[in-house]
C-alpha positions as CSV (number, residue, x, y, z in Angstrom):
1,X,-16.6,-59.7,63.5
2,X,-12.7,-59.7,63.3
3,X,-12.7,-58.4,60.0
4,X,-14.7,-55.8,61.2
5,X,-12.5,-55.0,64.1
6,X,-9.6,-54.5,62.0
7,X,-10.9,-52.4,59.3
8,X,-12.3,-50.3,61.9
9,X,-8.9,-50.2,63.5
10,X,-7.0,-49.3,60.2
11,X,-10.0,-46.8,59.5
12,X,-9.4,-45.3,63.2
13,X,-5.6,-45.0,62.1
14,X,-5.9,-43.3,59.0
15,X,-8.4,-40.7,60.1
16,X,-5.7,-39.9,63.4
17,X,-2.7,-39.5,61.4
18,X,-5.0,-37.2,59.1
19,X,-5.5,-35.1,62.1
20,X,-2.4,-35.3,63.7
21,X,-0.8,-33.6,60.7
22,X,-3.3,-31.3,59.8
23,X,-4.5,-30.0,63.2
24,X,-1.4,-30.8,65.2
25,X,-3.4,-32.3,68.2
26,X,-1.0,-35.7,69.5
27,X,-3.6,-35.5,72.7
28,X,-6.5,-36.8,70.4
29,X,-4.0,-39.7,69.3
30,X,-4.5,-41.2,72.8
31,X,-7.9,-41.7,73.0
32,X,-9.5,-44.5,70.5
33,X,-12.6,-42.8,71.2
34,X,-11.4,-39.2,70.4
35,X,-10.6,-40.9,66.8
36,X,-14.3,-40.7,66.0
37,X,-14.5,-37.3,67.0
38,X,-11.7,-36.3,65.2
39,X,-13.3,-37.9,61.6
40,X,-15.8,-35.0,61.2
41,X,-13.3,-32.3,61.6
42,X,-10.3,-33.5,58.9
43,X,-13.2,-33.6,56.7
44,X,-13.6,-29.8,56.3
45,X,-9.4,-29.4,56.4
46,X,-9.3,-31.4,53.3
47,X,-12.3,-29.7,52.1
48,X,-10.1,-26.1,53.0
49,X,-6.8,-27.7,51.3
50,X,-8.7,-28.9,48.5
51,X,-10.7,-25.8,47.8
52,X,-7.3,-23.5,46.4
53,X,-6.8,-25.9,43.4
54,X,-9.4,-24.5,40.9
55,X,-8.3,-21.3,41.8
56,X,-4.5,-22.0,41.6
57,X,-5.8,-23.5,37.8
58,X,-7.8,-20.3,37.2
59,X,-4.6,-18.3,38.2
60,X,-1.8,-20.3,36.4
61,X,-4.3,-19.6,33.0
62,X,-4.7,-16.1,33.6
63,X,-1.2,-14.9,32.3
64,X,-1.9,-17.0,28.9
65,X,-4.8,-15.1,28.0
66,X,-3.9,-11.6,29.4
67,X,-3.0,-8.3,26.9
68,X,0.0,-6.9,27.2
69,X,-0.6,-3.0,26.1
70,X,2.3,-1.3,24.2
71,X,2.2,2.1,25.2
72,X,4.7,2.9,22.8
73,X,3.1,2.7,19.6
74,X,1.8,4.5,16.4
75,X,-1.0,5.8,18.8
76,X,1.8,7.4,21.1
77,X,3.7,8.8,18.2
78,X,0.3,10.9,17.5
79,X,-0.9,12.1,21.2
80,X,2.2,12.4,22.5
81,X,4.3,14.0,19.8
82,X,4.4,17.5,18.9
83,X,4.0,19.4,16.0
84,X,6.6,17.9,13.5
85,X,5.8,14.4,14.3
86,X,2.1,15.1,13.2
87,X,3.3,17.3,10.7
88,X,5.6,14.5,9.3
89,X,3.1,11.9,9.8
90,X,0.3,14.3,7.5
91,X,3.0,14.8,4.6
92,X,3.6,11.3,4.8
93,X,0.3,10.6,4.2
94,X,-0.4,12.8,1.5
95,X,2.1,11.5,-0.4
96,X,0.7,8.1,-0.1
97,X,-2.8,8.7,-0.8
98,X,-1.3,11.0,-3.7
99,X,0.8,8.1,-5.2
100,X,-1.4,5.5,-5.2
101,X,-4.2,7.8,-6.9
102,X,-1.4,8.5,-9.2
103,X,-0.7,5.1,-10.3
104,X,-4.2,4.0,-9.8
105,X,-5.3,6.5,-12.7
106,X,-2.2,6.2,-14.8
107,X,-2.8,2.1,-14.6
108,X,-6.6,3.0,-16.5
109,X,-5.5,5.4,-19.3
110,X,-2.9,2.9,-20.2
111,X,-5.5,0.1,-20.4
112,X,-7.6,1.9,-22.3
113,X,-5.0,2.9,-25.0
114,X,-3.9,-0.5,-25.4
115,X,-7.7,-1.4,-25.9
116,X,-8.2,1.6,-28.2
117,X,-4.7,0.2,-30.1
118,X,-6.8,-2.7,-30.7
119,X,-10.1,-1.2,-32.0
120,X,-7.9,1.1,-34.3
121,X,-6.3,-2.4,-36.3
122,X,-9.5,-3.7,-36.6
123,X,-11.6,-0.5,-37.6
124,X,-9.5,2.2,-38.7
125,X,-7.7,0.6,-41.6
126,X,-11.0,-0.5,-43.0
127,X,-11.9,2.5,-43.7
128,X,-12.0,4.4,-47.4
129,X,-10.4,7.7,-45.7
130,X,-8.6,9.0,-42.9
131,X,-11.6,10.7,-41.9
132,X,-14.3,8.0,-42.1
133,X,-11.7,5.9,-40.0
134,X,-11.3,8.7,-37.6
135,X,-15.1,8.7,-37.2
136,X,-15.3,5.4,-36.2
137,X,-12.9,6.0,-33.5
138,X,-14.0,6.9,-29.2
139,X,-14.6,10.6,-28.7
140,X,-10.8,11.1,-26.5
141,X,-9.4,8.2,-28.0
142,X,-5.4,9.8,-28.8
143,X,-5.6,7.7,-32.1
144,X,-8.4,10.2,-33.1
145,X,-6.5,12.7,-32.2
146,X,-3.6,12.1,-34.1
147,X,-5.6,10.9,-37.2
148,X,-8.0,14.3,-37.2
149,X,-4.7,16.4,-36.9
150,X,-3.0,14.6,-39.7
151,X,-6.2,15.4,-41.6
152,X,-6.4,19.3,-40.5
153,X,-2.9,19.8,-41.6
154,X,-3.5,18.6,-45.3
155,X,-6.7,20.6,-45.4
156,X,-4.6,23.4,-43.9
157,X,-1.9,24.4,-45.3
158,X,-2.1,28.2,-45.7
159,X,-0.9,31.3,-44.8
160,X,1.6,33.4,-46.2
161,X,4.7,32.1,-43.9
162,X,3.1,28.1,-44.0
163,X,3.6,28.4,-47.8
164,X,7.1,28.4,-47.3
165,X,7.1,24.7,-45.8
166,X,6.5,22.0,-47.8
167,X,3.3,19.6,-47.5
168,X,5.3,16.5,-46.3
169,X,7.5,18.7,-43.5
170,X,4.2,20.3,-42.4
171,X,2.0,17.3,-41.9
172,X,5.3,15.7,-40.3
173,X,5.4,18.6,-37.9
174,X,1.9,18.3,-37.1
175,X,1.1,14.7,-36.2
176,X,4.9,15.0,-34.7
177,X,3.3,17.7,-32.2
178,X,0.1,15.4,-31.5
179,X,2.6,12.1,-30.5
180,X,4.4,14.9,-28.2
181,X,1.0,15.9,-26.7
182,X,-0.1,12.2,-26.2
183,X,3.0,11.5,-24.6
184,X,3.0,14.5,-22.3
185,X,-0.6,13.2,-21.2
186,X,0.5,9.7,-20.1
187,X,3.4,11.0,-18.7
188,X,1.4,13.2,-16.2
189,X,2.1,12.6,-12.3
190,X,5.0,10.5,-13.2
191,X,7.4,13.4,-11.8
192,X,5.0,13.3,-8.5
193,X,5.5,9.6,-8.2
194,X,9.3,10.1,-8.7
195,X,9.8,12.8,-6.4
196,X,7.8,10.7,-3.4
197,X,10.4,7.8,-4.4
198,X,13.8,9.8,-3.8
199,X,12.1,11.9,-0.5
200,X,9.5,9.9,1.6
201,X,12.7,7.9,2.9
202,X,14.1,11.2,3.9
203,X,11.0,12.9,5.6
204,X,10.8,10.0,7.3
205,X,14.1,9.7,8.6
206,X,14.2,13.8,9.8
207,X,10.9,12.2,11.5
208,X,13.1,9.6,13.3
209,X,16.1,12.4,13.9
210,X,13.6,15.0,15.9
211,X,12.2,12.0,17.8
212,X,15.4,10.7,19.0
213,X,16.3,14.4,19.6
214,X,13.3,14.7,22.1
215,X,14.1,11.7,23.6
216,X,17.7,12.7,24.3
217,X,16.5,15.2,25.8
218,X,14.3,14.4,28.1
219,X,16.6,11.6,29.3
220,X,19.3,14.7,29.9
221,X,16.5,16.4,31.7
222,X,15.3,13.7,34.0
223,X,18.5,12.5,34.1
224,X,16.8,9.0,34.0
225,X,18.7,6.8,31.1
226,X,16.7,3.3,32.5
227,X,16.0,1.1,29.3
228,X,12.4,1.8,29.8
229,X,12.8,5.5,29.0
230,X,15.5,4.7,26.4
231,X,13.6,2.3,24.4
232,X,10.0,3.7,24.0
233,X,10.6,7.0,22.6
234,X,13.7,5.9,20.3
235,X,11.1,2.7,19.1
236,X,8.5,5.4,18.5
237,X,11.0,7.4,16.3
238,X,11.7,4.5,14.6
239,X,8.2,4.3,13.1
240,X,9.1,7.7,11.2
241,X,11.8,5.7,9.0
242,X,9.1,2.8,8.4
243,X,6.4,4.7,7.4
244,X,8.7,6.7,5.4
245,X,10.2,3.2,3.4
246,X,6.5,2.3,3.3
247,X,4.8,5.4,1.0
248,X,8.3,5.5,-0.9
249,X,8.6,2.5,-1.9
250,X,5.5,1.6,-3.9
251,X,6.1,5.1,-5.7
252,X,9.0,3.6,-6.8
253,X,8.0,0.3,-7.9
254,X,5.1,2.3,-9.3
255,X,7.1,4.1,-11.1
256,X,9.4,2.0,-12.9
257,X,6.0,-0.3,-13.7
258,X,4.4,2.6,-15.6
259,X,7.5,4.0,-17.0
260,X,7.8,0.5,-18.5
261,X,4.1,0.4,-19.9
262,X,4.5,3.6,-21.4
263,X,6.8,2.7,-23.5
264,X,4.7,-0.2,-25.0
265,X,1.4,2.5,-25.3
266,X,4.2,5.0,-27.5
267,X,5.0,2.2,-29.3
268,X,2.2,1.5,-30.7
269,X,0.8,5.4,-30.9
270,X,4.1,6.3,-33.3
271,X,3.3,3.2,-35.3
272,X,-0.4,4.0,-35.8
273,X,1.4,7.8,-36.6
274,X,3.9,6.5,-39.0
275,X,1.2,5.1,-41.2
276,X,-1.2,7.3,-40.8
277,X,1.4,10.1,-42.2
278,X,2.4,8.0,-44.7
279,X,-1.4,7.5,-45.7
280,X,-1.6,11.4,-45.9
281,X,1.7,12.0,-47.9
282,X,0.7,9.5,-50.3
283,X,-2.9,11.0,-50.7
284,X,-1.9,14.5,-50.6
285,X,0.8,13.7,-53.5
286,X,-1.8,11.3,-55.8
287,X,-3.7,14.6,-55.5
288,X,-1.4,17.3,-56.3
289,X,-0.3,15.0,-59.3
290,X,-3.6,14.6,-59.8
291,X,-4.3,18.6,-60.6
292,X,-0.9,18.9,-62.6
293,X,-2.5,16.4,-65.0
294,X,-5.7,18.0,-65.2
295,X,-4.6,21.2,-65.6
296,X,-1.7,20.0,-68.3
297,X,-4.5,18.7,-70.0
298,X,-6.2,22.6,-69.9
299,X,-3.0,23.9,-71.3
300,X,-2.7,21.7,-74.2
C-alpha cells in the first residue's frame, strides 16, 4: 500500500511539472487533486509537440530531391536568341551532320578497296590475260578500272596525232590518268571536312561575340549589371564556342584519319598499276616482235 502511495506520488509529480511547463498553470500545482485532472490534457500537448516531427523530416528531405531548373541553357539559346544565334546554331549543324556523312561514306569506299586489293592478289594474277583477270573483278571495283583501261589503250592506239606517241608512253599515260581518277574519287569531301576543321571554331566563336554583344547591351540598357543578368546570357554565349569546338573537331580528327588511310588504298592501287603496265608493255612488245618475225619470214 506504500509502494503504491509513492508511485502514485512520483506519477502525480511528473504529470504536474509536464503541465506546469507546457500550459503555464502553477495554480493546478496546488491542488493534488487538480494533478489528475491535469493528466488528460498534457497528453494532447505532447501529442501537438510530437505531431511537427514527421513533417520537419518530410521538409528537411525535400531540398535533396528537388530540381533546380537552369533557365539558361541550350533551350534559351534557341527561344530566346535572335536570328544569328539560330542562324549560327543551323550552320553549325549542317556542318556536323555533313562531316560525319563525309567520313562515314569515305570510311566504306576505303574498306572496300582494301577488300577488293585482296580479291585482285588472289584472282587477278591467276589469270591467262589482262582481260580474263579483269573479268573476274566487281563491276566498280577501281582495279577493273585501271586494268580495262590499260587494256583499251593497247587495243587503241590510233589516230593520226596518237601515232606520234610511242606504245609504252601511251599506255603509261593512260593507266597514269585512271590512278589520277581513282585518287580524285577517294579524295572526294576531304576539302569539306577540311574546311569545317579550320572554321566551325570560328562560327562558333562570332556566335559567342554577338551573344556577349546582346548581353552588353541589355545590361547598358537596364542599367542592371547584378551577377544574375551578367552570368546567364554571357554562359549562354559560351555554348556558341562549344558547339563550335564540338563539330570542328571530329572533322579534323576525321580528316587526318582518312588522309592517312588513303595513302595505304594508293599504295596498293599504283602497285596493282605498276604491274599491270608492266604486264601490257611486255605483251604488247612479245607481239610487235612477234609480227616482225613473221613478216621477216614473208620477206625472205
Amino acid at each position: 500500500m506504500f509502494k503504491n502511495t509513492r508511485l502514485s506520488a512520483f506519477f502525480a509529480a511528473v504529470l504536474l511539472s509536464v503541465s506546469a511547463a507546457m500550459v503555464a498553470a502553477p495554480a493546478f500545482a496546488d491542488a493534488p487533486a487538480s494533478a489528475a485532472a491535469s493528466a488528460p490534457a498534457a497528453a494532447p500537448v505532447d501529442a501537438a509537440a510530437a505531431a511537427p516531427a514527421p513533417a520537419a523530416v518530410e521538409g528537411a528531405k525535400a531540398p535533396a530531391t528537388e530540381e533546380v531548373h537552369n533557365p539558361f541553357g541550350p533551350e534559351a539559346v534557341w527561344n530566346e536568341g535572335g536570328f544569328v544565334p539560330r542562324a549560327t546554331l543551323i550552320l553549325l549543324s549542317l556542318m556536323s551532320i555533313g562531316s560525319w556523312y563525309i567520313i562515314v561514306t569515305k570510311l566504306i569506299d576505303q574498306m572496300k578497296i582494301f577488300k577488293q586489293s585482296k580479291e585482285t592478289s588472289a584472282k587477278f594474277w591467276k589469270a591467262p590475260s589482262i582481260a580474263a583477270g579483269s573479268a573476274m573483278l566487281k563491276e566498280g571495283s577501281p582495279f577493273r578500272f585501271i586494268a580495262e583501261t590499260g587494256t583499251k589503250a593497247t587495243a587503241h592506239h590510233d589516230g593520226a596525232l596518237l601515232e606520234q606517241i610511242d606504245l609504252s608512253t601511251w599506255v603509261t599515260m593512260s593507266i597514269q590518268r585512271a590512278v589520277e581518277k581513282v585518287q580524285s574519287r577517294l579524295q572526294d569531301g576531304l576539302s569539306f571536312l577540311a574546311t569545317v576543321g579550320s572554321t566551325a571554331p570560328f562560327i562558333g566563336l562570332f556566335g559567342t561575340v554577338w551573344g556577349i554583344y546582346g548581353a552588353l547591351t541589355n545590361i547598358g540598357m537596364t542599367g542592371n549589371a547584378s551577377i544574375d543578368k551578367v552570368a546567364g546570357p554571357v554562359g549562354e554565349a559560351l555554348i556558341m564556342t562549344a558547339f563550335g569546338l564540338f563539330v570542328a573537331v571530329p572533322a579534323v580528327l576525321g580528316y587526318n584519319w582518312l588522309v592517312r588511310r588513303n595513302k595505304s588504298a594508293m599504295e596498293d592501287v599504283r602497285s596493282f598499276s605498276a604491274d599491270v603496265h608492266s604486264v601490257l608493255i611486255s605483251g604488247a612488245m612479245s607481239t610487235s616482235e612477234a609480227g616482225r618475225a613473221a613478216g621477216a619470214k614473208k620477206i625472205g
